[in-house]
C-alpha positions as CSV (number, residue, x, y, z in Angstrom):
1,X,12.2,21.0,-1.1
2,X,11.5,21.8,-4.7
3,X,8.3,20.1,-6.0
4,X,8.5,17.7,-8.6
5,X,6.5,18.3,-12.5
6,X,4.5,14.8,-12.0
7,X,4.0,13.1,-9.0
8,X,5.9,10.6,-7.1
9,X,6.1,6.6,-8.7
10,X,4.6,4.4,-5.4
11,X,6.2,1.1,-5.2
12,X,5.3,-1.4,-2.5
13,X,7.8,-3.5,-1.8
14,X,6.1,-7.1,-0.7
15,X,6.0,-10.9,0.0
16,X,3.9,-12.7,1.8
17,X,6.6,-14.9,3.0
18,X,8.7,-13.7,5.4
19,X,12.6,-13.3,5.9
20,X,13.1,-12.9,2.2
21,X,15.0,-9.8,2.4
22,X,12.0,-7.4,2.1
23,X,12.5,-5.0,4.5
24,X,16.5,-4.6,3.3
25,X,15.7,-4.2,-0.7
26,X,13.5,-1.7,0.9
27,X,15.5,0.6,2.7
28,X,18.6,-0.3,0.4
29,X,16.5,0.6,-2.8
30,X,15.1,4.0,-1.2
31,X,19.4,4.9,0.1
32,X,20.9,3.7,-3.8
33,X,17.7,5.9,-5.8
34,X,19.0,9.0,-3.1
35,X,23.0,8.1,-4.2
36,X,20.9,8.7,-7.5
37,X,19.7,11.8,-6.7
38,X,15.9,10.5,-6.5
39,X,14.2,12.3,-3.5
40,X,12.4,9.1,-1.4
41,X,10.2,8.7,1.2
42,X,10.2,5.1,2.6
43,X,6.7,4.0,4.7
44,X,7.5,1.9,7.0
45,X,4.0,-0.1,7.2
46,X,5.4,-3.0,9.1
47,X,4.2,-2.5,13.1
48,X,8.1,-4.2,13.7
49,X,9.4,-1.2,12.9
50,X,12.6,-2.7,11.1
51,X,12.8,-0.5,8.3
52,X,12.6,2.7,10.4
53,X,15.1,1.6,12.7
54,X,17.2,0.3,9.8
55,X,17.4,3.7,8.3
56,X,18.6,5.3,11.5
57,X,15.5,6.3,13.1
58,X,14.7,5.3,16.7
59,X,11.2,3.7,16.3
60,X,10.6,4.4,19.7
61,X,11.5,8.2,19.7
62,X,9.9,9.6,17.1
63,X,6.6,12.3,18.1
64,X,4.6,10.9,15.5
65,X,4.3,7.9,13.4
66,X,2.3,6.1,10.6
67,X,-0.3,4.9,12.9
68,X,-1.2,8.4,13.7
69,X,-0.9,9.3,10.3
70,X,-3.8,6.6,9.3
71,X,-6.2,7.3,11.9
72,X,-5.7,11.4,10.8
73,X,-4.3,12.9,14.1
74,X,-1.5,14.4,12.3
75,X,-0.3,15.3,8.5
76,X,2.1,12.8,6.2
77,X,4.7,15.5,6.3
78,X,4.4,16.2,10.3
79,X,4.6,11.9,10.9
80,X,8.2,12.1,8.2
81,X,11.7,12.6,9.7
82,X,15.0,12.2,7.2
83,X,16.9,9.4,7.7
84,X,20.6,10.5,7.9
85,X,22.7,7.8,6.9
86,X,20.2,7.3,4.1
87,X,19.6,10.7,2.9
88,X,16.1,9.8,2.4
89,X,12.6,10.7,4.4
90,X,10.8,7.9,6.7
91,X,7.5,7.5,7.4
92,X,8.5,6.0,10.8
93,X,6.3,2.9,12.5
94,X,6.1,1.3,15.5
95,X,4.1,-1.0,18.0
96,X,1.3,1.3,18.1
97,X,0.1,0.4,14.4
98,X,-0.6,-2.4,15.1
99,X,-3.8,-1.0,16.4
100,X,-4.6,0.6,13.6
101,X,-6.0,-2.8,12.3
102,X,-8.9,-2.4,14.9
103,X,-9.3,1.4,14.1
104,X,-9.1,1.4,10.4
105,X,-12.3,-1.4,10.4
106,X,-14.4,1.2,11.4
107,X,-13.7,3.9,8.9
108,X,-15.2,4.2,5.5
109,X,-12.4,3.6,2.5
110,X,-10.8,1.6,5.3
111,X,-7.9,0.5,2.3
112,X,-7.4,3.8,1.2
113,X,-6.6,6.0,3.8
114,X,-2.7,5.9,3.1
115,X,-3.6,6.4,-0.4
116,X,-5.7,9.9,0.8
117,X,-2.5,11.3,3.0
118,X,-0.2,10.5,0.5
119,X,-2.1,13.2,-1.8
120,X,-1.1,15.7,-0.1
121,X,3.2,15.3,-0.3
122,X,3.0,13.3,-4.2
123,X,4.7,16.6,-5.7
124,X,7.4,16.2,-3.3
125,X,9.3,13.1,-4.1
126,X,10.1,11.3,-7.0
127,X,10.1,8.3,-5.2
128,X,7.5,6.0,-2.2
129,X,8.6,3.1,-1.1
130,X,6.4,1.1,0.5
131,X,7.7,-1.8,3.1
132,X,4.5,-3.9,3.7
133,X,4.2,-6.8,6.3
134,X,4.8,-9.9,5.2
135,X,1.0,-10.7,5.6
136,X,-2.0,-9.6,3.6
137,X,-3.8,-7.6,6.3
138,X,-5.4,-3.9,5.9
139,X,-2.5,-2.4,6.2
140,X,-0.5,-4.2,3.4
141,X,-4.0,-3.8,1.5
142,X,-3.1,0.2,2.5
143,X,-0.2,0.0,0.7
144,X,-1.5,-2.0,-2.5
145,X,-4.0,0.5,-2.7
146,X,-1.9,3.6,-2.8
147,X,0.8,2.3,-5.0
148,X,1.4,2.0,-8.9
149,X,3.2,-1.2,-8.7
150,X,5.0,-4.0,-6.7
151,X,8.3,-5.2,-6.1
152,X,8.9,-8.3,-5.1
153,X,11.5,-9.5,-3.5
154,X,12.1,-13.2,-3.5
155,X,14.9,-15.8,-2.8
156,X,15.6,-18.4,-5.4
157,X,14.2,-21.2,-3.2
158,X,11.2,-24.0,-4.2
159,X,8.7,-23.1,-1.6
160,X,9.8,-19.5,-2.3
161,X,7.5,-20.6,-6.3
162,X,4.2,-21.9,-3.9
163,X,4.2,-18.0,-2.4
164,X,5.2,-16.1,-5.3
165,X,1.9,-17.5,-7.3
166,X,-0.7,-16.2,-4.2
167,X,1.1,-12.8,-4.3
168,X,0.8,-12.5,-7.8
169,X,-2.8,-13.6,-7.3
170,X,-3.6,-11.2,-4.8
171,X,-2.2,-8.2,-7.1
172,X,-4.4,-9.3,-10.0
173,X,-7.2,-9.2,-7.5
174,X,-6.4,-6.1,-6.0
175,X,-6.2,-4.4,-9.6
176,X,-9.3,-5.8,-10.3
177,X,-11.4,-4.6,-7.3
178,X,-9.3,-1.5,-5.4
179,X,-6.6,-0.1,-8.2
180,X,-7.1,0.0,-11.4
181,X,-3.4,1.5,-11.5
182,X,-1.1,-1.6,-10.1
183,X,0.5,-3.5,-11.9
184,X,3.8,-6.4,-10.8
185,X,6.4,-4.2,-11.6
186,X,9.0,-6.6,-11.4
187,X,10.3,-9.7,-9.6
188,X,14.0,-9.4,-7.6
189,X,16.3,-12.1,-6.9
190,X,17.6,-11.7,-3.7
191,X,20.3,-13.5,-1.3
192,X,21.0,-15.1,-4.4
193,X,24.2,-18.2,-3.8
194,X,25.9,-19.0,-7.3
195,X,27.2,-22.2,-5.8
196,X,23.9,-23.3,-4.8
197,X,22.8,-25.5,-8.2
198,X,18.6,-25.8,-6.6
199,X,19.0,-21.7,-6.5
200,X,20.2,-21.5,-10.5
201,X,17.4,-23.5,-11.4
202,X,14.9,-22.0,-9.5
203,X,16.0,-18.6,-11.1
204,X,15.7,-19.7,-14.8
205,X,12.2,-21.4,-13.9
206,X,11.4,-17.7,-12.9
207,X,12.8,-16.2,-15.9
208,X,11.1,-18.6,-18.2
209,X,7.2,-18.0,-16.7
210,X,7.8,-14.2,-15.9
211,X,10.1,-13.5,-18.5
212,X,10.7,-9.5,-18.9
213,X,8.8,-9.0,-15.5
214,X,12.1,-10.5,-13.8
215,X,14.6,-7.9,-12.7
216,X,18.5,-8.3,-14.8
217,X,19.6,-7.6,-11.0
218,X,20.4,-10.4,-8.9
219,X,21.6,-9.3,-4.9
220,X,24.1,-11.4,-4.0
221,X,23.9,-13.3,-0.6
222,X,26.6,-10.8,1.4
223,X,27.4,-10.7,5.3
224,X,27.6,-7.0,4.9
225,X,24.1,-6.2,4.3
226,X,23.1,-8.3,6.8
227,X,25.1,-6.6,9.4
228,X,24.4,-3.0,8.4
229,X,20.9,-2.6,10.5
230,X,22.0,-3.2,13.6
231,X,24.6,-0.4,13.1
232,X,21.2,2.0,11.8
233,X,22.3,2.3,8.3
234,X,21.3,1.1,4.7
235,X,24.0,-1.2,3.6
236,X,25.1,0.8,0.4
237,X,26.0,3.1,3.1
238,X,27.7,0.9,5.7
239,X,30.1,-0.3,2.8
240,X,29.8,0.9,-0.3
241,X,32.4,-1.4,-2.2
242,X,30.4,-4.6,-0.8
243,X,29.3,-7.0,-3.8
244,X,26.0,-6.2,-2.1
245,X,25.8,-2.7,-1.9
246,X,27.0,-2.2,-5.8
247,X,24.0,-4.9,-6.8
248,X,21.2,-2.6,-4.6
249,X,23.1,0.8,-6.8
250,X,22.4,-1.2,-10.5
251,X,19.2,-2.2,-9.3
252,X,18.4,1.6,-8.4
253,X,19.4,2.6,-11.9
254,X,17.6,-0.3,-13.2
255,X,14.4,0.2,-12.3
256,X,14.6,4.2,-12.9
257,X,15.6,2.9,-16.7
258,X,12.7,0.6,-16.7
259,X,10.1,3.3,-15.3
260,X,11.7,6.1,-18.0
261,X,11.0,2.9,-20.6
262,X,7.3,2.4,-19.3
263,X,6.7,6.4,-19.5
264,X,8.3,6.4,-23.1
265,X,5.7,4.0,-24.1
266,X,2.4,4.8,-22.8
């Protein structure tokens, strides 16, 4: 693998609600930025495991994982394996992180340790994607530590406003007192329904308050993504021609544009 000239852009991909379609822009986003000949790690920091086995990786096979990775039994690169119907690396997880909550209280820089392995591998991808838990616990405070910015995933529904504000809360605390560096990268609309007239205005009372921080993409609700885990592959993958898969390719050539825009600029 040839190194890269800067190091790798960190995204976490989060919400504190669950079922929102976090863990599928995740490993969707890291398979349509490799179609885009991005090289991407995806970390898996969900102890479910869902993105790992999602990208083809048995969860329960694997010699190493992230939990090993945090406690520093083994390197980033020795925990990664490449997820073949993605074309991607993963940072497999399992069950076994979920002890890393216990073990992680003990250590000094308890919220950075996946910030400090990471070091060592930021040459080698242009891309991390990072799939927090959809809970603000130390290991989603892991992942907001070591990243440059968050992606949030979100469906176009009224409670869906009540969680969006203690996210973006906990990112403007999290800047303040851990990184200095993150920033709300963007907002997606996700298993978005045209037909659905509470969803339309739900999306233009996003667009109004966050205005440029909304993502142009909108993922369409689509049967295909939903059924592409359970056969181990990212759905751009499973059917490429699916309304769903083409949205998840713009919105990887979106957000490259917006990050060459950012870099233009500062």
């Amino acid at each position: 693998m040839t190194k890269a000239k800067s190091p790798a852009r960190i995204f976490c991909v989060a919400n504190q609600k669950g079922g929102v379609g976090k863990t599928t822009t995740a490993i969707n986003l890291a398979a349509a930025l490799a179609a885009l000949k991005q090289r991407v790690l995806l970390i898996d920091l969900d102890p479910q495991g869902n993105a790992t086995m999602g990208s083809g990786v048995d969860k329960n096979q694997v010699d190493n994982n992230l939990y090993q990775v945090l406690i520093g039994q083994v390197t980033l690169a020795d925990a990664c394996v490449k997820s073949e119907s993605g074309g991607y690396d993963v940072l497999p997880s399992n069950r076994e992180l979920s002890g890393a909550e216990i073990d992680l209280v003990q250590m000094d820089d308890r919220e950075k340790q996946l910030k400090m392995a990471l070091k060592a591998i930021e040459f080698d991808y242009d891309f991390i994607l990072i799939d927090c838990p959809p809970t603000l616990s130390l290991l989603t405070l892991n992942g907001l530590a070591a990243a440059h910015g968050v992606i949030i995933p979100m469906q176009c529904e009224y409670f869906a406003l009540e969680g969006l504000s203690d996210l973006v809360n906990t990112v403007k605390r999290v800047h303040r007192n851990i990184n200095n560096d993150l920033e709300l990268i963007g907002l997606l609309r996700v298993m978005f329904d045209t037909r659905v007239t509470l969803q339309q205005q739900v999306s233009q009372q996003i667009q109004a308050h966050f205005k440029d921080k909304v993502f142009e993409t909108i993922i369409p609700r689509n049967v295909r993504l939903a059924e592409a885990p359970s056969h181990g592959m990212p759905g751009i993958v499973y059917d490429r021609n699916s309304r769903g898969a083409k949205a998840y390719i713009a919105f990887g050539k979106e957000l490259m544009k917006r990050i060459k825009q950012q870099g233009a600029a500062a």
